[in-house]
Each structure stands twice: as structure tokens, then as C-alpha cells.
PDB file of N, H, CA, C and O in Angstrom:
ATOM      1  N   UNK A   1      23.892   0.536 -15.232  1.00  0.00           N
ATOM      2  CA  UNK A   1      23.013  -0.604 -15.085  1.00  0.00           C
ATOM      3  C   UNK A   1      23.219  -1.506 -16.297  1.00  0.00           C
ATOM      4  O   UNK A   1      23.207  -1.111 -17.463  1.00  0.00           O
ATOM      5  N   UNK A   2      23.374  -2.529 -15.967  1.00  0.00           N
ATOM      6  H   UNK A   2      23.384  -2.849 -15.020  1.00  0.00           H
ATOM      7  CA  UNK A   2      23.831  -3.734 -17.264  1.00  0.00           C
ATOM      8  C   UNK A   2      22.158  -4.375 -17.451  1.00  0.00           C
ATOM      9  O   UNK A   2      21.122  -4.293 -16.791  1.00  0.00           O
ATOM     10  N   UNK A   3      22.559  -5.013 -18.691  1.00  0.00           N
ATOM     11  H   UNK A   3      23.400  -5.079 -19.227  1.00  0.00           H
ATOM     12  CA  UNK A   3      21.247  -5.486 -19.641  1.00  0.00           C
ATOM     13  C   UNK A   3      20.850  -6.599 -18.539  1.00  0.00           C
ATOM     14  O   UNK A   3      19.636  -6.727 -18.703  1.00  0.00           O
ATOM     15  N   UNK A   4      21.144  -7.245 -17.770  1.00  0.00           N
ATOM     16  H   UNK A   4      22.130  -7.141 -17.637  1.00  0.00           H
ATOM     17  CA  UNK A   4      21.562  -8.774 -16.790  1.00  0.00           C
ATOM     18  C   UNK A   4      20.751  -7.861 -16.179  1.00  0.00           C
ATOM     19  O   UNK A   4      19.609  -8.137 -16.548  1.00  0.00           O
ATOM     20  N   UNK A   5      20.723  -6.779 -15.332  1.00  0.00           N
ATOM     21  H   UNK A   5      21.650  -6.554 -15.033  1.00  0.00           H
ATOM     22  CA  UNK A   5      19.644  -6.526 -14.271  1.00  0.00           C
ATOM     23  C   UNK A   5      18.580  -5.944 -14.353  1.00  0.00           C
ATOM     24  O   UNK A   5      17.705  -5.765 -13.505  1.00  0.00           O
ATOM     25  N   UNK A   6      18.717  -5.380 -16.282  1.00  0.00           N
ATOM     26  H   UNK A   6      19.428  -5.525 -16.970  1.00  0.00           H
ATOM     27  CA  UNK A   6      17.114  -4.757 -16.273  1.00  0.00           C
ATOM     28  C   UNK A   6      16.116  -6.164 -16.825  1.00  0.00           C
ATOM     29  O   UNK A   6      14.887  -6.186 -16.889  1.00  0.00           O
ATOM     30  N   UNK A   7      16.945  -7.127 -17.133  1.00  0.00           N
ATOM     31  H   UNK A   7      17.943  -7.109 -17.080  1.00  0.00           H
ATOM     32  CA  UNK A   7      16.426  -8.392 -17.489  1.00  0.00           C
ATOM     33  C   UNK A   7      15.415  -9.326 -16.423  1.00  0.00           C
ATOM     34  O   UNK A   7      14.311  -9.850 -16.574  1.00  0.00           O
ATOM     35  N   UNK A   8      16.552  -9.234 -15.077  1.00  0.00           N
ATOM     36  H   UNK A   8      17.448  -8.808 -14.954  1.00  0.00           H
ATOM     37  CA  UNK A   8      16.010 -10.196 -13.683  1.00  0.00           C
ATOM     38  C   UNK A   8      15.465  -8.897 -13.293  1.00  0.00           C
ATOM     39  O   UNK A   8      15.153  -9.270 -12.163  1.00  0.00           O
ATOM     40  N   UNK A   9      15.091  -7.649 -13.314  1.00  0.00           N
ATOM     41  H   UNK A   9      15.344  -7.346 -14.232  1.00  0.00           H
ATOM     42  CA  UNK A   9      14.351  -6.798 -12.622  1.00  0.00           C
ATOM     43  C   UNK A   9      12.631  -7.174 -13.160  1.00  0.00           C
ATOM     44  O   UNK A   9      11.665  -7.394 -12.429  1.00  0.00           O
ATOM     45  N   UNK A  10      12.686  -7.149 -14.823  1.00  0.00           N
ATOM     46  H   UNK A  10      13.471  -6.970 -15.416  1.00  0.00           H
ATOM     47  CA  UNK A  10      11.819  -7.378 -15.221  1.00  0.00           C
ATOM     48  C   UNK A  10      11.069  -8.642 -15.524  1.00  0.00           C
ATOM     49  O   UNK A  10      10.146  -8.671 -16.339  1.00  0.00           O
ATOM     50  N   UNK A  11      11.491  -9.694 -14.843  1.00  0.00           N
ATOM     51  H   UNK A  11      12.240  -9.671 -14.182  1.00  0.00           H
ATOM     52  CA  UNK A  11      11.365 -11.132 -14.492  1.00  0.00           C
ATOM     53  C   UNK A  11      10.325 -11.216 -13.060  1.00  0.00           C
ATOM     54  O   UNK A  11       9.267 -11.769 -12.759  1.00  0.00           O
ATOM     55  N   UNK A  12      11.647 -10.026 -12.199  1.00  0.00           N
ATOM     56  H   UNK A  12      12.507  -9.577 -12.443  1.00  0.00           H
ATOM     57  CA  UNK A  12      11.094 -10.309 -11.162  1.00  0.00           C
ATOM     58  C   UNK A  12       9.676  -9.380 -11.100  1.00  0.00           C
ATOM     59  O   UNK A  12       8.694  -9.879 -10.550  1.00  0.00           O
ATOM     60  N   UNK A  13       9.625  -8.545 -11.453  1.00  0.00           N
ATOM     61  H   UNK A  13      10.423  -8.139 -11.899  1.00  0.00           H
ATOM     62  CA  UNK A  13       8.174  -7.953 -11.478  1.00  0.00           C
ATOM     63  C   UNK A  13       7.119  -8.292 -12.462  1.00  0.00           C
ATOM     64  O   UNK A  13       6.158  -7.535 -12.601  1.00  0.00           O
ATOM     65  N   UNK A  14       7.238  -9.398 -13.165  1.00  0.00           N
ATOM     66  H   UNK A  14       8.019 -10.012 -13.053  1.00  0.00           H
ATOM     67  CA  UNK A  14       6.230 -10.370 -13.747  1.00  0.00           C
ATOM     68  C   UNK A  14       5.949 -11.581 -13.194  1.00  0.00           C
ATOM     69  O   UNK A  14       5.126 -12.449 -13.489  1.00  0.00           O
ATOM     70  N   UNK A  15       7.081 -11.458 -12.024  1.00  0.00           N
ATOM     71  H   UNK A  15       7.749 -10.753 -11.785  1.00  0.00           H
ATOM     72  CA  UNK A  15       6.908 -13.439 -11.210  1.00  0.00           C
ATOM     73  C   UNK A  15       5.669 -12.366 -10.154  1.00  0.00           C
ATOM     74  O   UNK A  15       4.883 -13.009  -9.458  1.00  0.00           O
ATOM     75  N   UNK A  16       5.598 -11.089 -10.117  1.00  0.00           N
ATOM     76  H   UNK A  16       6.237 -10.567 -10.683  1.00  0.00           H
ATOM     77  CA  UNK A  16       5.016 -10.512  -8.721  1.00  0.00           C
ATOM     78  C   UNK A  16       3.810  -9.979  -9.380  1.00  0.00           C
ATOM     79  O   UNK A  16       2.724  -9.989  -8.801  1.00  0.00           O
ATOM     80  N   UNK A  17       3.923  -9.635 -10.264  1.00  0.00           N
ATOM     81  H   UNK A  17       4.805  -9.627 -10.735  1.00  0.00           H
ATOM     82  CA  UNK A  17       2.493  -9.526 -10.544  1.00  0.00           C
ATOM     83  C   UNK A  17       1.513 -11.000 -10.977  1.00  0.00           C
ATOM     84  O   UNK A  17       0.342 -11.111 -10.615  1.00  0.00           O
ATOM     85  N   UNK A  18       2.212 -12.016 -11.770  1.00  0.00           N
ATOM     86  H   UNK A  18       3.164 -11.925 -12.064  1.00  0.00           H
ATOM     87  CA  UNK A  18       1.594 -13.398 -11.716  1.00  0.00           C
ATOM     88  C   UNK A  18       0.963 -13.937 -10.557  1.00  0.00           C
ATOM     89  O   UNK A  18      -0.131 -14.499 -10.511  1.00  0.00           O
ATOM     90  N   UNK A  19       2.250 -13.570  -9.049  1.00  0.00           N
ATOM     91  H   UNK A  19       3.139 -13.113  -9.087  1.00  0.00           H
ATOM     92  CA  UNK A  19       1.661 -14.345  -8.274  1.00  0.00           C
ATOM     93  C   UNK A  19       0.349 -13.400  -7.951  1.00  0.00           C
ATOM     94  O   UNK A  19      -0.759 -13.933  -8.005  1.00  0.00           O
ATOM     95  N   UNK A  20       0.433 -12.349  -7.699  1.00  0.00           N
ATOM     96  H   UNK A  20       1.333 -11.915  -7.655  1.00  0.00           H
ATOM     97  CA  UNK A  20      -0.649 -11.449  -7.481  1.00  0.00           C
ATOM     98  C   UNK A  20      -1.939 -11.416  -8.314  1.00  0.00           C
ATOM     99  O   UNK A  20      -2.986 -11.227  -7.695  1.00  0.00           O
ATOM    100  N   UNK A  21      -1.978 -11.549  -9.421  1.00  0.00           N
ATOM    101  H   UNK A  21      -1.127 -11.702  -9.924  1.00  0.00           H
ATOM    102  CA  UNK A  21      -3.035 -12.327  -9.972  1.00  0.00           C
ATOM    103  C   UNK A  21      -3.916 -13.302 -10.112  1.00  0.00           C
ATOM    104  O   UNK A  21      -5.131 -13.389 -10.287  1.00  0.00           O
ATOM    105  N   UNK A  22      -2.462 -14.448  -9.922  1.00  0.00           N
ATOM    106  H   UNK A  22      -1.475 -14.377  -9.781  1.00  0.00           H
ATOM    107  CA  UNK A  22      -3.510 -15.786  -9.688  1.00  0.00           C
ATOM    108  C   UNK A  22      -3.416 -16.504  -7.976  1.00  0.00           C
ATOM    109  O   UNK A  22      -3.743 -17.633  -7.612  1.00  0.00           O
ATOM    110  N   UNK A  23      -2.941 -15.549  -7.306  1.00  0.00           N
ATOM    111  H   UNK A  23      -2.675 -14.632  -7.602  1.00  0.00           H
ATOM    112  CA  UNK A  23      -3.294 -15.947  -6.076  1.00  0.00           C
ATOM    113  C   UNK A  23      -4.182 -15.266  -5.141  1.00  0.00           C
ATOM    114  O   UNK A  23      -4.819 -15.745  -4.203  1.00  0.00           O
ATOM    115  N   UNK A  24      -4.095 -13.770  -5.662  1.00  0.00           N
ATOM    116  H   UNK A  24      -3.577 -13.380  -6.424  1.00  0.00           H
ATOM    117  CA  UNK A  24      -5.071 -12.457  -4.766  1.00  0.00           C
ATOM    118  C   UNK A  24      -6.311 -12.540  -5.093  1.00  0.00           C
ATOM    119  O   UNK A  24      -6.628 -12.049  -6.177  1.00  0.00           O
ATOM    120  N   UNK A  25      -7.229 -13.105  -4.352  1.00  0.00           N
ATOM    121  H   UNK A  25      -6.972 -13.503  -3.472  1.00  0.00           H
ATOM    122  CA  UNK A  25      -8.480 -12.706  -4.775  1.00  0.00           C
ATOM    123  C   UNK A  25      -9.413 -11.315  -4.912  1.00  0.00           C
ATOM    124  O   UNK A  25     -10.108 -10.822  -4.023  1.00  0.00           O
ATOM    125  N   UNK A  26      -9.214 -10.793  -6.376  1.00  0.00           N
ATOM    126  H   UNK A  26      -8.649 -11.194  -7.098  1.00  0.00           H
ATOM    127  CA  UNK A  26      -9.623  -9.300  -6.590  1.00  0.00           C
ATOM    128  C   UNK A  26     -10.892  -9.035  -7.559  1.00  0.00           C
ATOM    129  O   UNK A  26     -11.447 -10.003  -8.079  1.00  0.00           O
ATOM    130  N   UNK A  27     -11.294  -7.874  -7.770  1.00  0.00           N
ATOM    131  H   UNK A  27     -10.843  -7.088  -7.348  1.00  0.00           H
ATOM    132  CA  UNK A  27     -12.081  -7.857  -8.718  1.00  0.00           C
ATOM    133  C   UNK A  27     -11.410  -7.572 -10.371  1.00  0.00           C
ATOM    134  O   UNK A  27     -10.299  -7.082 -10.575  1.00  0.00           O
ATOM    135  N   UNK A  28     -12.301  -7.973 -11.349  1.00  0.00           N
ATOM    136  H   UNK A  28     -13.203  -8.371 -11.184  1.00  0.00           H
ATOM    137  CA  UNK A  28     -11.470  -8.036 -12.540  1.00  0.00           C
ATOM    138  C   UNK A  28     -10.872  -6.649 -13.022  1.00  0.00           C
ATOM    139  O   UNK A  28      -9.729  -6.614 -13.477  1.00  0.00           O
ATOM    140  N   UNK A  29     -11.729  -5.392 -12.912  1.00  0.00           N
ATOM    141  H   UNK A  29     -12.658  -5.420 -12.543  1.00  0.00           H
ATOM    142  CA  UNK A  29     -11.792  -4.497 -13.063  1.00  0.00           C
ATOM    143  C   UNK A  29     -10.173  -3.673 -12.679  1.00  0.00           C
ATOM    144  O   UNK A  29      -9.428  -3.013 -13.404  1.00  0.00           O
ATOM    145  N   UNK A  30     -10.055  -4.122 -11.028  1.00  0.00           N
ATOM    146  H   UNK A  30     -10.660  -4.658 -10.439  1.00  0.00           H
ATOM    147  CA  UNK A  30      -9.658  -3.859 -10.315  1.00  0.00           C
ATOM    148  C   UNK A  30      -8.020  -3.997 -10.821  1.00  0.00           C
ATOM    149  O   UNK A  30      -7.177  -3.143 -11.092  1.00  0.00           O
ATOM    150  N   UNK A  31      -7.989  -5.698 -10.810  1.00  0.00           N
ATOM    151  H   UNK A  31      -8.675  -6.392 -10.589  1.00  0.00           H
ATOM    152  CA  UNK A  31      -6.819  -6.234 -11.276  1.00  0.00           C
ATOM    153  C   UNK A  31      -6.265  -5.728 -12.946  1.00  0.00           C
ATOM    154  O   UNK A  31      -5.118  -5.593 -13.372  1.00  0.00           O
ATOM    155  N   UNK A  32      -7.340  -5.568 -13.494  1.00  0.00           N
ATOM    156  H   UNK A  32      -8.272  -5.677 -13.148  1.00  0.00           H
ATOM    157  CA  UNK A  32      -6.817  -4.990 -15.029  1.00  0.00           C
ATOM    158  C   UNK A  32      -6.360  -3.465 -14.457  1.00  0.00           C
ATOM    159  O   UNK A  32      -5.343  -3.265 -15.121  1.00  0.00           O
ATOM    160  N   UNK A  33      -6.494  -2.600 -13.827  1.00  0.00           N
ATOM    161  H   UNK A  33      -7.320  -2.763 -13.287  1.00  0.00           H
ATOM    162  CA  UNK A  33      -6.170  -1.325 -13.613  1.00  0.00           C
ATOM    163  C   UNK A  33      -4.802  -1.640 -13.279  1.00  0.00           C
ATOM    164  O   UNK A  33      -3.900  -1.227 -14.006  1.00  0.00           O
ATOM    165  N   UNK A  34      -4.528  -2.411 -12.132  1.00  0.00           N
ATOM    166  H   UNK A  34      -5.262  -2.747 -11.541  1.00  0.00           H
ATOM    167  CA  UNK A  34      -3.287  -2.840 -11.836  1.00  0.00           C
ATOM    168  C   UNK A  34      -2.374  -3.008 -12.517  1.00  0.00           C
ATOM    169  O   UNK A  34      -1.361  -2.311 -12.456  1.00  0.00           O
ATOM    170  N   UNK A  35      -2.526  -3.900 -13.254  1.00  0.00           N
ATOM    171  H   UNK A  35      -3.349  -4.467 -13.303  1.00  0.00           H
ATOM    172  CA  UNK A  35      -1.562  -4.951 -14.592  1.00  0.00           C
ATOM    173  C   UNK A  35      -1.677  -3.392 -15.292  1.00  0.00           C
ATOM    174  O   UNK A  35      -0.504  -3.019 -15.256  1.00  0.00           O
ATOM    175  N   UNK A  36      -2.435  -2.340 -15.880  1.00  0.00           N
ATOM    176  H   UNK A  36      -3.388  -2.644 -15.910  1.00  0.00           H
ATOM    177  CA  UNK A  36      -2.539  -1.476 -16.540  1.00  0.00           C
ATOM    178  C   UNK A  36      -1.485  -0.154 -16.105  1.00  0.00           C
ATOM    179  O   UNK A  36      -1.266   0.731 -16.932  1.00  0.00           O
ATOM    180  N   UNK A  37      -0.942  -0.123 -14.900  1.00  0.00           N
ATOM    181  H   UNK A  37      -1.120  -0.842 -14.228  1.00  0.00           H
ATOM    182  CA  UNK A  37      -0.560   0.444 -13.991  1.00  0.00           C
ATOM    183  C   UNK A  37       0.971   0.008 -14.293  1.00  0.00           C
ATOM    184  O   UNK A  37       1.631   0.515 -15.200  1.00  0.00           O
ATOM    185  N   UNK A  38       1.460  -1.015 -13.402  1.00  0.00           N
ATOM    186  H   UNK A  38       0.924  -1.427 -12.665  1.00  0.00           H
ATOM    187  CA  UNK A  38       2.296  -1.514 -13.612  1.00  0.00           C
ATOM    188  C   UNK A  38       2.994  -1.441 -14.912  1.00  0.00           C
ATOM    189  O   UNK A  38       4.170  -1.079 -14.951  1.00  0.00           O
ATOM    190  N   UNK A  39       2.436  -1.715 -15.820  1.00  0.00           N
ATOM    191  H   UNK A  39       1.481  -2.009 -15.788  1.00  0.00           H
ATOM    192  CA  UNK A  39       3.278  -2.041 -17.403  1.00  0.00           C
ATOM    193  C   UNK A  39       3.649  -0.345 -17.535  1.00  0.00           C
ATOM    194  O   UNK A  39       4.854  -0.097 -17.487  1.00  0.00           O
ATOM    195  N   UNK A  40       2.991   0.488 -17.648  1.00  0.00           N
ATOM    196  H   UNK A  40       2.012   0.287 -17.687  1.00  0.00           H
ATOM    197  CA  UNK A  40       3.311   2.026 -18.001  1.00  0.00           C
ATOM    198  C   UNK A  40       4.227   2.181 -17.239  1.00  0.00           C
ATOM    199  O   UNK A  40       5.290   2.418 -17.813  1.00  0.00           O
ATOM    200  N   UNK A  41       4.298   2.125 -15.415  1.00  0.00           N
ATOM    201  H   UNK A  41       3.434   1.933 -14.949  1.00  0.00           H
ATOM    202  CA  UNK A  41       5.660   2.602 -14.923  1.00  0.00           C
ATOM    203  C   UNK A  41       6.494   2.086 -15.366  1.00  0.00           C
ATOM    204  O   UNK A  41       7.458   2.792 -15.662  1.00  0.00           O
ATOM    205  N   UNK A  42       6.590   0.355 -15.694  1.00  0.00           N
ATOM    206  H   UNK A  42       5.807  -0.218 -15.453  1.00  0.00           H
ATOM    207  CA  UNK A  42       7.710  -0.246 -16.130  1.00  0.00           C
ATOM    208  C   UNK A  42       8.570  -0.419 -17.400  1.00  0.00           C
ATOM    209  O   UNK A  42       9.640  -0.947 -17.703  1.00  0.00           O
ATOM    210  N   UNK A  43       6.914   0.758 -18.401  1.00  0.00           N
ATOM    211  H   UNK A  43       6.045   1.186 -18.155  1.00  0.00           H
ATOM    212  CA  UNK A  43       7.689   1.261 -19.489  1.00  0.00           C
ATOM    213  C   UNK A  43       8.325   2.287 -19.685  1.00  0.00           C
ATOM    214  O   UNK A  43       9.203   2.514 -20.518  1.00  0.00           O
ATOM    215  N   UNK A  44       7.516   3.462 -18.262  1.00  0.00           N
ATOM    216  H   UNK A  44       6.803   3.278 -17.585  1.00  0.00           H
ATOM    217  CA  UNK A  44       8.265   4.550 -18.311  1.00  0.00           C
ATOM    218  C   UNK A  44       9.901   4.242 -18.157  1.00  0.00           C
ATOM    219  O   UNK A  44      10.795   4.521 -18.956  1.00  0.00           O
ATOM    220  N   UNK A  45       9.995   3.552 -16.821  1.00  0.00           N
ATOM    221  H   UNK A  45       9.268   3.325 -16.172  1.00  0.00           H
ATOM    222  CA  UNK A  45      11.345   3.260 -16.424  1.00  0.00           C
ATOM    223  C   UNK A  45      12.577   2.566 -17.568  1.00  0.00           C
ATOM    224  O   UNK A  45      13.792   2.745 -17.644  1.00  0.00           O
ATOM    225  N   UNK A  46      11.854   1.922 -18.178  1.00  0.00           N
ATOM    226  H   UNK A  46      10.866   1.776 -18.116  1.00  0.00           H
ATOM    227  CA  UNK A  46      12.837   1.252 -19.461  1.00  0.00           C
ATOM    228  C   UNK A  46      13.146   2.257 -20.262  1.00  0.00           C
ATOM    229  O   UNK A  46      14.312   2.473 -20.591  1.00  0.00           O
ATOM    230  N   UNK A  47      12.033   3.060 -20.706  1.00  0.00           N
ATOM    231  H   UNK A  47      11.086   2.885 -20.438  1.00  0.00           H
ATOM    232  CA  UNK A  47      12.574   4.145 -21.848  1.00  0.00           C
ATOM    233  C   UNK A  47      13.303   4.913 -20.647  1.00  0.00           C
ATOM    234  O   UNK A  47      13.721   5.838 -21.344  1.00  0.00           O
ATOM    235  N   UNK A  48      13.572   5.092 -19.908  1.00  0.00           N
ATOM    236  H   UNK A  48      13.233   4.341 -19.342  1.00  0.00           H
ATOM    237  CA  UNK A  48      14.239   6.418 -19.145  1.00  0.00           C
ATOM    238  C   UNK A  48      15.845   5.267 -19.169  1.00  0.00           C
ATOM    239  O   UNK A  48      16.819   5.819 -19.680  1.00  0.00           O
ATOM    240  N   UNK A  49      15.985   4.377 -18.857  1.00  0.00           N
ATOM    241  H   UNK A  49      15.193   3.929 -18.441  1.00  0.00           H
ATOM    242  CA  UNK A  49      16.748   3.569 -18.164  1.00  0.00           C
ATOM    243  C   UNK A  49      17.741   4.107 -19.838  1.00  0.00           C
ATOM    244  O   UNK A  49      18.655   4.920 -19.976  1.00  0.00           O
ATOM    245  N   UNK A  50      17.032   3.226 -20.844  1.00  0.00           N
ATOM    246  H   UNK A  50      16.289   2.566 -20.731  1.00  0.00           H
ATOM    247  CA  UNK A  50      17.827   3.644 -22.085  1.00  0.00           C
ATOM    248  C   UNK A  50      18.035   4.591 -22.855  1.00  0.00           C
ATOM    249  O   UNK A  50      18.371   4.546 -24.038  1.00  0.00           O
ATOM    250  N   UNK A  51      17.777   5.753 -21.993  1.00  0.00           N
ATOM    251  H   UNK A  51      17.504   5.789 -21.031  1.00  0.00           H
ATOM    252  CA  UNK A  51      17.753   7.321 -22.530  1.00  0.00           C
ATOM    253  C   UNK A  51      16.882   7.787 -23.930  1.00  0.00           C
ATOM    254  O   UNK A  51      17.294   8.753 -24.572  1.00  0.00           O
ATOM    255  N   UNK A  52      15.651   7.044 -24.370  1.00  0.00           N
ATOM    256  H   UNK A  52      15.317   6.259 -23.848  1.00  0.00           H
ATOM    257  CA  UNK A  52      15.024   7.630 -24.729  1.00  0.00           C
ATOM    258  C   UNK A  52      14.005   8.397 -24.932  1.00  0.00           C
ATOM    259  O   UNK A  52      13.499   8.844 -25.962  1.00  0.00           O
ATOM    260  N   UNK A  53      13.662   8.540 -23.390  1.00  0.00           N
ATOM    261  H   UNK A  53      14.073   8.177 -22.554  1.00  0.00           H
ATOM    262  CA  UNK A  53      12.832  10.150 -23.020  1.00  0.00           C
ATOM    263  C   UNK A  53      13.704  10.514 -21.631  1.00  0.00           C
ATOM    264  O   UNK A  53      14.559   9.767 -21.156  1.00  0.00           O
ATOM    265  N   UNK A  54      13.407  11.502 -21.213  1.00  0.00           N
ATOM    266  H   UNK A  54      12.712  12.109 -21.599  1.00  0.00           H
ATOM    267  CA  UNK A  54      14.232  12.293 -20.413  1.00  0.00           C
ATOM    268  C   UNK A  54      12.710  12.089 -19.221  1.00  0.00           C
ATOM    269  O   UNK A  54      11.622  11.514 -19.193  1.00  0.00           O
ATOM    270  N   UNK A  55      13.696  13.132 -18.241  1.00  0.00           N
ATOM    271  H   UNK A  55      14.580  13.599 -18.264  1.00  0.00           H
ATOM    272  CA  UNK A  55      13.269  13.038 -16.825  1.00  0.00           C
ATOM    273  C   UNK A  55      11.767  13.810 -17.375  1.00  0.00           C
ATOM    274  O   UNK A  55      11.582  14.559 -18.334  1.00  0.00           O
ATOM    275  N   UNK A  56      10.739  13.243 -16.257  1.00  0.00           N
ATOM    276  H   UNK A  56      10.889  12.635 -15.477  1.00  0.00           H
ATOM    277  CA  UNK A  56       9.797  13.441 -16.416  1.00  0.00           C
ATOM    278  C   UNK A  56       9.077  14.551 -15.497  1.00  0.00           C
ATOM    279  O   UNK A  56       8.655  13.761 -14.653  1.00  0.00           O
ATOM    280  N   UNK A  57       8.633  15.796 -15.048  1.00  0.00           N
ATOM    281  H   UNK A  57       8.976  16.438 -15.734  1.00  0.00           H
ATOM    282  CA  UNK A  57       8.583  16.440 -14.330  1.00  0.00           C
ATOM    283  C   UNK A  57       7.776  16.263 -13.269  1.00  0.00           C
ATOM    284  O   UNK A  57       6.579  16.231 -13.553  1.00  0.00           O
ATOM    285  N   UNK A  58       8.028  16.151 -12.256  1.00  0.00           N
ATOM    286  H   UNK A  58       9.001  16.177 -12.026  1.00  0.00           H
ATOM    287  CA  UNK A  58       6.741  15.775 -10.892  1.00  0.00           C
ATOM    288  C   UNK A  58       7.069  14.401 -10.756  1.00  0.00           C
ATOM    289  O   UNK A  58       6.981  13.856  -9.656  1.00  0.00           O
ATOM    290  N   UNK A  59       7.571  13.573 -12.134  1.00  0.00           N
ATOM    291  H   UNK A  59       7.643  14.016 -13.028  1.00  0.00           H
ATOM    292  CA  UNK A  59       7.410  12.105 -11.569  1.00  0.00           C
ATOM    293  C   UNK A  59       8.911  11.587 -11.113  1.00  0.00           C
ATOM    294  O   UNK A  59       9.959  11.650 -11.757  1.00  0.00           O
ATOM    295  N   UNK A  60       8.652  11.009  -9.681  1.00  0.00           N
ATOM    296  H   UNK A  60       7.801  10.958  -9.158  1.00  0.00           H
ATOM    297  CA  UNK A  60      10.198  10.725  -9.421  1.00  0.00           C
ATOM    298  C   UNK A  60      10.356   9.170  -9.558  1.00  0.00           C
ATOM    299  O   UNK A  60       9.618   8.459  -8.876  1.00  0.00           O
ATOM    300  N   UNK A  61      11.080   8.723 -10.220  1.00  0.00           N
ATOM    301  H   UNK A  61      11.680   9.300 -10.773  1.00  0.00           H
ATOM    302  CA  UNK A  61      11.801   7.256 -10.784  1.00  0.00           C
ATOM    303  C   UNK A  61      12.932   6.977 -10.388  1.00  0.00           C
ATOM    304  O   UNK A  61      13.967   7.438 -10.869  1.00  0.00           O
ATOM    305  N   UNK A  62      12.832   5.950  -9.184  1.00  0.00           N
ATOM    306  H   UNK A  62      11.991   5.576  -8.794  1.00  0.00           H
ATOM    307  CA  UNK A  62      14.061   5.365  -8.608  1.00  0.00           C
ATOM    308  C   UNK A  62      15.310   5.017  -9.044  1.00  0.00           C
ATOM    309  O   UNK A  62      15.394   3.797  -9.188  1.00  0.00           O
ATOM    310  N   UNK A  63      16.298   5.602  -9.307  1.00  0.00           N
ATOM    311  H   UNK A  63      16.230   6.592  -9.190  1.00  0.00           H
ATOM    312  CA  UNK A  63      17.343   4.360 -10.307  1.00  0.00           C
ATOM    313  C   UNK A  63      18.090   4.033  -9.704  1.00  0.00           C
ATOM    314  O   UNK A  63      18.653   4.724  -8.855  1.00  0.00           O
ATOM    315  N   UNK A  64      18.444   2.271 -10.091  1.00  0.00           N
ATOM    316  H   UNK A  64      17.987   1.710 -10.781  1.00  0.00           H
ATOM    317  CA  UNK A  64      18.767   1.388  -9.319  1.00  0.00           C
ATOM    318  C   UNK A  64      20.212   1.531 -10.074  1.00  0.00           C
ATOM    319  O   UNK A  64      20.357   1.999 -11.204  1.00  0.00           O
ATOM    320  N   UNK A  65      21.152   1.082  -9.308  1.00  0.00           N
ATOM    321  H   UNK A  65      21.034   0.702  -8.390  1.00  0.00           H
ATOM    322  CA  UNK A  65      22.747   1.151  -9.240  1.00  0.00           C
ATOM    323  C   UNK A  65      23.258  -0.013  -8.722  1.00  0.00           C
ATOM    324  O   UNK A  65      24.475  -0.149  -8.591  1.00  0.00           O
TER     325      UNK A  65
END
């Protein structure tokens, strides 16, 4: 995986959570769990992506090719 697609991966899942924010009408609570949600998988996945934690047990993480 080149730096170019963990770049537009992580573009594109901030254009999707933006729109989901300021277009979904939710509760605040609700939406902070979300955004709270999101950022951890997408940090898990970065540190895994650049090998600095290893596979995680029970949790399965897609990798894109």
C-alpha cells in the first residue's frame, strides 16, 4: 500500500464523516460517539498499516491492496 492511498483513503473518510455530520440530523451525544469511533478504528488501521502494533486478536481489519 503506497503513502498516495493511505492519504485519499483518509480524505475520503473525513469528506464521509463531514458530510455525515453536518448533514445527518443526530443527537450530539450520539454523533460524538461516532466521530469517537471512527478515529480509533482509523488509528488502529494506520498503526497496523505501518507495522507498529501487530494483529490484534478477535479484531479483524480489512487490508486494502
Amino acid at each position: 500500500m503506497t503513502l498516495v492511498n493511505i492519504v485519499v483513503i483518509l480524505v475520503v473518510v473525513g469528506l464521509v464523516m463531514w458530510l455525515i455530520n453536518s448533514y445527518i440530523p443526530m443527537a450530539a451525544a450520539i454523533k460524538s460517539l461516532l466521530n469517537i469511533v471512527v478515529f480509533v478504528v482509523v488509528l488502529i488501521w494506520i498503526l497496523q498499516t505501518f507495522g507498529l502494533i501487530g494483529a490484534i486478536p478477535g479484531l479483524k481489519m480489512p487490508a486494502l491492496k
